[in-house]
Backbone as a ProteinNet text record, in pm:
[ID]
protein_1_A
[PRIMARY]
XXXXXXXXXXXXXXXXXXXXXXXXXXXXXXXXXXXXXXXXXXXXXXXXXXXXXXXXXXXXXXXXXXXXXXXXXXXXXXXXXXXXXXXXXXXXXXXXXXXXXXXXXXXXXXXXXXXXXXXXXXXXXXXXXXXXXXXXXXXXXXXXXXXXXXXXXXXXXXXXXXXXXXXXXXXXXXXXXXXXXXXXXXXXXXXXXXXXXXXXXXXXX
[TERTIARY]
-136.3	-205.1	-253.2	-251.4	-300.3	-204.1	-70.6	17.2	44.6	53.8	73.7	-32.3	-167.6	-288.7	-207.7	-173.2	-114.6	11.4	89.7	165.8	77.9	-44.1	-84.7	-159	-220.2	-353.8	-280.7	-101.5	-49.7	-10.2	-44.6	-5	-80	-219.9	-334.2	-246.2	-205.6	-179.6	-60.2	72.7	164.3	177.1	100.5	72	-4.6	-99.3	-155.6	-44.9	16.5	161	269	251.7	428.8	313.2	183.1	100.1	87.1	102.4	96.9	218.4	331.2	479.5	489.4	466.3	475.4	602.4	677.6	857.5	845.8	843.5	868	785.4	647.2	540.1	577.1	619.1	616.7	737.4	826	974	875.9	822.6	767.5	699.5	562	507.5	570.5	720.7	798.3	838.5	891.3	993.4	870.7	737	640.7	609.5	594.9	563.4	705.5	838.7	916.8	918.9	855.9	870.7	770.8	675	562.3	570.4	644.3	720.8	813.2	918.4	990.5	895.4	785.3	721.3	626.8	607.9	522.6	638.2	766.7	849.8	909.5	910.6	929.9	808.7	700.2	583.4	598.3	634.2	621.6	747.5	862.2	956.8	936.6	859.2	794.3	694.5	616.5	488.4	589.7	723.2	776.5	896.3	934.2	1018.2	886.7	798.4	697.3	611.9	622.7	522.6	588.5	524.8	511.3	606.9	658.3	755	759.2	670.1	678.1	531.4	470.9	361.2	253.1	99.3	7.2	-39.8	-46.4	-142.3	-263.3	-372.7	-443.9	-393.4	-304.1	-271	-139.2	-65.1	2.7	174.9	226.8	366.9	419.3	422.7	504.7	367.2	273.9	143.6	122.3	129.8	127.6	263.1	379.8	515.3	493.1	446.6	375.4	350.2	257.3	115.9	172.9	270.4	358.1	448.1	512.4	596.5	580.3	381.7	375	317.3	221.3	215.6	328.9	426.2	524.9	569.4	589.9	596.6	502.9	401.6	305.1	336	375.7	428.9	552.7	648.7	757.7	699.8	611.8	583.9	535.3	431.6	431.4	537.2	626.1	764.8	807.1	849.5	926.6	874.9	719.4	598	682.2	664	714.9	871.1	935	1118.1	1095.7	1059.4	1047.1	1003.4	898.2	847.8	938	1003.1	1101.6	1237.1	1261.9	1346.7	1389.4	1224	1248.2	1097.8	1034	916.6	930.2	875	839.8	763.6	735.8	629.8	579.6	460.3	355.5	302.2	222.5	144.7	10.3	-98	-224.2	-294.6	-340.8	-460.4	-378.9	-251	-185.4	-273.3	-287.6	-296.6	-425	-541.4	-667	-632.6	-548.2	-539.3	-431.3	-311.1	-269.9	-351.3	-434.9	-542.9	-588.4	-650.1	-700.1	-642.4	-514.9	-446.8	-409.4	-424.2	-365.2	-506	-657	-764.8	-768.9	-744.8	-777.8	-678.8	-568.1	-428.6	-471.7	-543.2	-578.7	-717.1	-770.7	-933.4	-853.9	-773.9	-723.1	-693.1	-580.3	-553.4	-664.7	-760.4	-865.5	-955.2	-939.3	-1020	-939.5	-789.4	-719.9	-713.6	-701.6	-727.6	-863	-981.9	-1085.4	-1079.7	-975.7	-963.8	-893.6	-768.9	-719.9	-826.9	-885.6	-999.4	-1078.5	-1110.4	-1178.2	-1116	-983	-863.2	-975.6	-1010.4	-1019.7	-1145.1	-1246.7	-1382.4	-1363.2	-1259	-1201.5	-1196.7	-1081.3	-1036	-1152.5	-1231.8	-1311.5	-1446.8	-1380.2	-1515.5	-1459.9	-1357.8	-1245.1	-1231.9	-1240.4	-1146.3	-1280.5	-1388.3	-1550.7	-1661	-1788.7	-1892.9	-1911.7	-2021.2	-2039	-1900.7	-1808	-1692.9	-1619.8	-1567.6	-1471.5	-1541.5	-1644.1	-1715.8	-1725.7	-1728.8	-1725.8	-1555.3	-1477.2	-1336.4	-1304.8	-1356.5	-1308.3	-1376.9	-1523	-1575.5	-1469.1	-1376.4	-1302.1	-1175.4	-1137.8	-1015.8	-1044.2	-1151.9	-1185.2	-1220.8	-1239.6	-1242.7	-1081.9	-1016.7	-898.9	-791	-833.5	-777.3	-828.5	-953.5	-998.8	-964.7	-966	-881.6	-728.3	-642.1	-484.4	-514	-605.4	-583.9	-638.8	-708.1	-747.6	-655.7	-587.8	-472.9	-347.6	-346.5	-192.1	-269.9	-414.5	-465.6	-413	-449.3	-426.9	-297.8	-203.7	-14.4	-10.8	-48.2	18.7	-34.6	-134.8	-206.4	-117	-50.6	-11.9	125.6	218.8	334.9	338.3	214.5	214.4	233.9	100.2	140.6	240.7	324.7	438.7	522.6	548.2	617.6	579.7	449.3	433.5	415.4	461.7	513.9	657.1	740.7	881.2	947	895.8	975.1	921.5	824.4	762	794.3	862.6	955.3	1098.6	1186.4	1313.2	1324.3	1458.5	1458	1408.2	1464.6	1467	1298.6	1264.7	1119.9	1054.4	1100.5	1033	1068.1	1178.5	1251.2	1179.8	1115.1	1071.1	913.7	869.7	783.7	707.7	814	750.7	789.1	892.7	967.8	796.7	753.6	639.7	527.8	476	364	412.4	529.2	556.4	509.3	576.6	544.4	414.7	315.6	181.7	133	138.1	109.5	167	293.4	327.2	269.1	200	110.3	25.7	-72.9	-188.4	-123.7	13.5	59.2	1.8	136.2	135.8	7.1	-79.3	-222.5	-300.7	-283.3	-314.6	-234.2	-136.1	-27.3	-59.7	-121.5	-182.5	-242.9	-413.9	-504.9	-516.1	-388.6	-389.7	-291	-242.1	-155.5	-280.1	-377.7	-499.7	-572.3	-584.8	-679.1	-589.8	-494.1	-414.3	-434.6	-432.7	-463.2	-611.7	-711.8	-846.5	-844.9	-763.6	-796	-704.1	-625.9	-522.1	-632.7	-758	-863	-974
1090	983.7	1032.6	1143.9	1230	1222.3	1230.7	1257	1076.5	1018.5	857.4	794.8	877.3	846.8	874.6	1036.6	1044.8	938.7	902.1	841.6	680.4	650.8	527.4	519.5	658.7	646.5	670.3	700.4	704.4	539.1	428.9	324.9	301.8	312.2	246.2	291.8	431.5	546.7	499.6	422.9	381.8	230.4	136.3	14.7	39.3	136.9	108.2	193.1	315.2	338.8	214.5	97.2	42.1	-39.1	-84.7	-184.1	-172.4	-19.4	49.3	71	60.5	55.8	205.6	314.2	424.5	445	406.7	423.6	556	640.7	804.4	841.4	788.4	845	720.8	608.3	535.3	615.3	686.1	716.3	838.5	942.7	1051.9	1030.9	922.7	854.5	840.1	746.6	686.1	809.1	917.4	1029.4	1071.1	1134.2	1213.6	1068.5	1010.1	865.5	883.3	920.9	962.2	1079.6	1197.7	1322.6	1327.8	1235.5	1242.3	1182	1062.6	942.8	1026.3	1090.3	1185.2	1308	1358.1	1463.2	1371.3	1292.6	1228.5	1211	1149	1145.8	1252.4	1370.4	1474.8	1532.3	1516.8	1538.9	1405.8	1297.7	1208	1263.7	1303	1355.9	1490.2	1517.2	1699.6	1646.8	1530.4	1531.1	1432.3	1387	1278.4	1394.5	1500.9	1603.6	1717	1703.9	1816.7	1742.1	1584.2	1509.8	1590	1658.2	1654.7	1530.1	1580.6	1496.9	1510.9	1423.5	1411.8	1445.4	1481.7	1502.3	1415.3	1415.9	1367.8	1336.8	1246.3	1229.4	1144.6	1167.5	1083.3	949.6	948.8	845.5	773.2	696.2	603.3	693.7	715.7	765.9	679.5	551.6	439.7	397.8	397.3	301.7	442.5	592.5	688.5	667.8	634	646.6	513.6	436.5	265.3	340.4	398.8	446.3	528.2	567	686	604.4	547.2	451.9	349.1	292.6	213	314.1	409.4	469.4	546.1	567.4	580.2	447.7	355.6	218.4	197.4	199.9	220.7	316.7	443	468	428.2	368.8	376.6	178.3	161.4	-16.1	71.5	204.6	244.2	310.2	358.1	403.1	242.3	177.2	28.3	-28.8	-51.3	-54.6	-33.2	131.3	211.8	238.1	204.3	211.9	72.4	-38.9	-160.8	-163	-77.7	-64.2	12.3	57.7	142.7	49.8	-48.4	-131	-203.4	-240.9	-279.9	-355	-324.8	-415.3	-537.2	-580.4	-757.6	-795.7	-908.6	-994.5	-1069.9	-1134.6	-1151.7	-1320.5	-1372.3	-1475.8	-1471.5	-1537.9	-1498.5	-1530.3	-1507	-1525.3	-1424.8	-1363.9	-1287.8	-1177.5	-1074.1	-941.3	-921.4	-1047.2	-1037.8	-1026.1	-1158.8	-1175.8	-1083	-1036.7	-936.9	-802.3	-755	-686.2	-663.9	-781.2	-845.8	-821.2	-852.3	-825.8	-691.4	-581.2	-473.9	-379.1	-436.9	-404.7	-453.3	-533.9	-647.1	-492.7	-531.8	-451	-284.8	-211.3	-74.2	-54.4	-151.3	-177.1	-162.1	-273.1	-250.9	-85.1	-29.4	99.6	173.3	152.9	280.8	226.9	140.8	77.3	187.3	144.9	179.4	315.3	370.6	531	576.9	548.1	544.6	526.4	464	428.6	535.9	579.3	707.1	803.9	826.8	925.7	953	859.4	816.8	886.7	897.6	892	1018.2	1130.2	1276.9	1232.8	1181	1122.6	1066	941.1	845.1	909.4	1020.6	1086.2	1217.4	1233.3	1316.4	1219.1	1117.5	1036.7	908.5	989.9	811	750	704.8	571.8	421.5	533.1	434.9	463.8	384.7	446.3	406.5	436.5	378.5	422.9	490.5	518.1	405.3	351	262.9	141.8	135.6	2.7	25.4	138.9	146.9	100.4	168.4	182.1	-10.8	-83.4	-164	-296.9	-236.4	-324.4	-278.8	-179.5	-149.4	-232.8	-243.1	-288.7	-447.5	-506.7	-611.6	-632.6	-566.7	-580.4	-548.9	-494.6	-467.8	-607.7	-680.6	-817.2	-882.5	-924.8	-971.3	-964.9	-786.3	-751.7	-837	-819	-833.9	-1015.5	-1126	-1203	-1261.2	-1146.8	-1223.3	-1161.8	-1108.5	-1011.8	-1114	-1183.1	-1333.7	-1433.5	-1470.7	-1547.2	-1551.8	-1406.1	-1428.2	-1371.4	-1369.9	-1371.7	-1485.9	-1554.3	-1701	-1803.9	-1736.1	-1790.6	-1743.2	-1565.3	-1527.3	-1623.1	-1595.7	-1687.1	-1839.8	-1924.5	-2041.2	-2012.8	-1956.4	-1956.1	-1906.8	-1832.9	-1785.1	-1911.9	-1969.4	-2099.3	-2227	-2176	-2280.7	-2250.2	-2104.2	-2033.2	-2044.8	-2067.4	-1981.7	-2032.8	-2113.5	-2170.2	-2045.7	-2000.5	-1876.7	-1747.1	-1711.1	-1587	-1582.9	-1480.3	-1504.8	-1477.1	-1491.7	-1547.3	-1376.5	-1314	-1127.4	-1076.1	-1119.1	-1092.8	-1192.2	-1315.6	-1366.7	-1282.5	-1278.6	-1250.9	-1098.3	-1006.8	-871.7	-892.5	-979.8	-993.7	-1021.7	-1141.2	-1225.2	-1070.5	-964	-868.7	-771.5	-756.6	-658	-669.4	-839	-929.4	-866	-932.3	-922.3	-779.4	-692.6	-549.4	-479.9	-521.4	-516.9	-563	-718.2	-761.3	-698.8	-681.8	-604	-464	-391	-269.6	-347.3	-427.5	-459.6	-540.7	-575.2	-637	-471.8	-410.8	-269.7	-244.6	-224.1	-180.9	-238.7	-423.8	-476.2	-444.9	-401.7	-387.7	-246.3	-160.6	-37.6	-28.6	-89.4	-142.2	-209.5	-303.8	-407.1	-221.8	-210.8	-70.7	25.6	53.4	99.8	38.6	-79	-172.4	-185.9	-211.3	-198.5	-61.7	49.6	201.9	158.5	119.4	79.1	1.4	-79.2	-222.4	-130.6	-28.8	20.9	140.2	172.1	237.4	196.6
545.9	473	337.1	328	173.8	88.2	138.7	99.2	28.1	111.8	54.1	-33.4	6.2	-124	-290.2	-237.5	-379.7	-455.8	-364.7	-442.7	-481.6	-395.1	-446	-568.7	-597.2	-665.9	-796.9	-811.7	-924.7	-993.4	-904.7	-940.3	-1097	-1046.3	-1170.5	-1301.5	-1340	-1406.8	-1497.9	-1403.8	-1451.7	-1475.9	-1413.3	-1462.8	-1585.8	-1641.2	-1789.1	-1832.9	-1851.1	-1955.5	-1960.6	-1885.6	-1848.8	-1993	-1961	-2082.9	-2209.2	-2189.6	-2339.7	-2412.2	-2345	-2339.7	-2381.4	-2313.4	-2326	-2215.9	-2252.5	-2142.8	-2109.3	-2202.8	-2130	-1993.7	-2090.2	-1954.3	-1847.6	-1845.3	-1719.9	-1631.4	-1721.6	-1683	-1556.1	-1631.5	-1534.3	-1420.8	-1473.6	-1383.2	-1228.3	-1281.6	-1166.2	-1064.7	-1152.2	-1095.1	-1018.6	-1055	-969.9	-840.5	-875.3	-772	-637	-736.5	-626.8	-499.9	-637	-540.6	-420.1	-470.7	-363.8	-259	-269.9	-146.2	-55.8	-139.7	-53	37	-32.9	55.2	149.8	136.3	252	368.5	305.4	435.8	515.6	419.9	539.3	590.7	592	624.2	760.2	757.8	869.9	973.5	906	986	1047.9	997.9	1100.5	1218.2	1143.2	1279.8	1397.2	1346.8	1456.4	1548.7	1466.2	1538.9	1614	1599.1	1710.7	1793.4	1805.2	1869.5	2014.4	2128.5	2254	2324.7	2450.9	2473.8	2672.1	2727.5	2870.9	2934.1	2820.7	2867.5	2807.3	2875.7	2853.3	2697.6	2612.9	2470.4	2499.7	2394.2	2398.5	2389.9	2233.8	2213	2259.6	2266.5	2289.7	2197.8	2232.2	2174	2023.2	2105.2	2071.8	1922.5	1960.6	1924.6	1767.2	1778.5	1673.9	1583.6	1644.7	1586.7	1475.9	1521.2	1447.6	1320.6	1342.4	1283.5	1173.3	1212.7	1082.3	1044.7	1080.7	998.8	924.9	958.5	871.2	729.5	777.6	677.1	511.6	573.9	522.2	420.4	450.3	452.2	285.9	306.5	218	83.5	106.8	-29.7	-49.6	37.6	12.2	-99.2	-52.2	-222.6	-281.9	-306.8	-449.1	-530.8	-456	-498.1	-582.3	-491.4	-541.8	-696	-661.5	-832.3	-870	-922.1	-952.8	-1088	-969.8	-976.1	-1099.1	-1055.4	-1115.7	-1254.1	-1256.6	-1366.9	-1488.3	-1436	-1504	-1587.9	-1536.1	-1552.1	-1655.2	-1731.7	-1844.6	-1914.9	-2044.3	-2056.6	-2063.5	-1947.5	-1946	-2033.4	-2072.8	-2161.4	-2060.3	-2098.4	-2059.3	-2117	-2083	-2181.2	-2165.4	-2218.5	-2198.2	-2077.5	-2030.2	-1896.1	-1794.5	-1824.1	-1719.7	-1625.5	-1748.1	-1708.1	-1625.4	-1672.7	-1598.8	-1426.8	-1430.9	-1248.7	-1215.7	-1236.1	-1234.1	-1192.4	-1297.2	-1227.5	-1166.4	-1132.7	-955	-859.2	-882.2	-787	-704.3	-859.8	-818.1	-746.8	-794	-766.1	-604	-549.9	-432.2	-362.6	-393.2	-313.1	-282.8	-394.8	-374	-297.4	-311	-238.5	-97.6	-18.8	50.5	145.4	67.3	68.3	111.4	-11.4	52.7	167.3	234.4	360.1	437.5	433.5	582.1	561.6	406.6	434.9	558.7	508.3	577.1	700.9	762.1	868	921.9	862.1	935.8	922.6	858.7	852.9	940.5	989.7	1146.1	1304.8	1239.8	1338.8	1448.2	1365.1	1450.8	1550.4	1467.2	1538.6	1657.5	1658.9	1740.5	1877.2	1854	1928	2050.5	1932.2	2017.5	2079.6	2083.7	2102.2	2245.7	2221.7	2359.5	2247.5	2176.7	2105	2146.9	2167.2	2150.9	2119	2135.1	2087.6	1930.6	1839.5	1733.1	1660.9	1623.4	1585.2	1591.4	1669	1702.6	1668.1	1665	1586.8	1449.9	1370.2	1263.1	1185.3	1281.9	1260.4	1256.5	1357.5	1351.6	1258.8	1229.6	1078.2	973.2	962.7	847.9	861	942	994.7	966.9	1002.4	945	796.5	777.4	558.4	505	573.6	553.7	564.9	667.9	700.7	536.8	540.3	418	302.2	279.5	163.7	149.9	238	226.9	219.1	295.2	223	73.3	14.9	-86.8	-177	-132.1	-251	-235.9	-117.8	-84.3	-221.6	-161.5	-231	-431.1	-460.8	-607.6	-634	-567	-554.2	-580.3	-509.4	-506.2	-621.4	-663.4	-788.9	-907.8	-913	-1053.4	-1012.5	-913.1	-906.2	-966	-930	-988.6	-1128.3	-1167.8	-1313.1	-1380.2	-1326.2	-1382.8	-1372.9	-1269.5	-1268	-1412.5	-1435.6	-1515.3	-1653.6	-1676.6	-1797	-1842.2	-1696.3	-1717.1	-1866.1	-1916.6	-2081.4	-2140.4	-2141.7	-2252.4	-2239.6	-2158	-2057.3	-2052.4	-2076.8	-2043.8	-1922.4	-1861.5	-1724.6	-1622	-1714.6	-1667.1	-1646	-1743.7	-1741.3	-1591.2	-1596.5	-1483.8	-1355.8	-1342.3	-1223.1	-1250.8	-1279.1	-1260.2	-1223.7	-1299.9	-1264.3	-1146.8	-1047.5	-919.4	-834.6	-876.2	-778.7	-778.1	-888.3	-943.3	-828.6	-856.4	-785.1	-628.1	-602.9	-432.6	-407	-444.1	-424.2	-415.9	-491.3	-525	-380.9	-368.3	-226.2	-104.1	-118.6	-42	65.3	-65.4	-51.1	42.1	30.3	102.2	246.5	277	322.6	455.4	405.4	471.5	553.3	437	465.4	654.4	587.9	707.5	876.2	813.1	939.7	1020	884.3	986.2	1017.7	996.4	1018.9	1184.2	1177.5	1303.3	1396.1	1363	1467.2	1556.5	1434.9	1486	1587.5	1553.6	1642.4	1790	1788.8	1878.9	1969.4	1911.2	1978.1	2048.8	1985.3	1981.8	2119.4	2119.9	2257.7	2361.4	2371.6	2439	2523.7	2462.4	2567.1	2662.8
[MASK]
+++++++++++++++++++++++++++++++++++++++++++++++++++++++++++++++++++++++++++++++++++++++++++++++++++++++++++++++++++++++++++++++++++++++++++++++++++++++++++++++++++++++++++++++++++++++++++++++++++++++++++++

């Protein structure tokens, strides 16, 4: 999960170079955003080739394998950002970039809930998967729901307005843009899905 922090916390970094139209640095941006996606995945492919096999876990086999694959999942939309951003500078019209913002603020708020939440993971564990822990874990898990819909909420808000721009946009710019938005949501999409994987481990004790 450290490993996928890093590739998230590079988003903020390369959404203001793609603004500033600094191409080179978005170009590096993207490539380190890559190398780090790739080391998180062999980092998920080591803990899925030594997981124990016939014997006793705390946790659930099936319910941890979730748990790494959604994580994975997660850098693999800041990778996507990313790649996208690389593609080409879009234009914009006015009132954009505010909710845009929002969006990308709502979507990383997100992130760092469910980080917090794996964070919990060791406590959990030495504790049964109850006790004030698991109530803490699962007030997070609930702001995490919250988060991911208020991040649909202002998707579906920048999409309208893009719809009701598209004369002021060429068609390339639109079409990168709604790909940009989805992806963004996407992230918090993730988020909720690991969130609910947890809770699932949570009701499974």
């Amino acid at each position: 999960m450290e490993k996928v922090a890093d590739c998230v916390n590079e988003i903020p970094k390369i959404i203001d170079a793609y603004r500033h139209e600094k191409r080179d640095k978005v170009k590096s941006l993207s490539q380190k955003i890559s190398r780090l996606e790739h080391a998180a995945d062999l980092i998920k492919h080591d803990i899925r080739n030594n997981l124990p096999r016939g014997i006793f876990m705390p946790v659930d086999r099936a319910n941890l394998l979730r748990i790494l694959s959604v994580q994975d999942s997660i850098a693999n939309r800041a990778e996507n950002i990313a790649v996208l951003l690389t593609f080409k500078q879009a234009r914009t019209f006015d009132g954009f970039e505010p909710v845009f913002d929002e969006l990308v603020t709502k979507s990383l708020e997100s992130f760092t809930l469910t980080r917090d939440i794996i964070a919990h993971f060791d406590e959990l564990l030495e504790t049964g998967f109850g006790g004030v822990q698991a109530q803490t874990v699962q007030e997070l898990i609930d702001k995490v729901a919250h988060k991911e819909h208020e991040t649909d909420v202002i998707q579906k808000e920048l999409l309208r307005d893009l719809l009701a721009h598209e004369h002021n946009i060429s068609y390339g710019d639109f079409f990168l843009w709604t790909s940009i938005i989805r992806q963004v949501a996407r992230l918090a999409d993730r988020c909720e899905e690991l969130a609910t994987s947890v809770r699932m481990t949570l009701e499974s004790h």
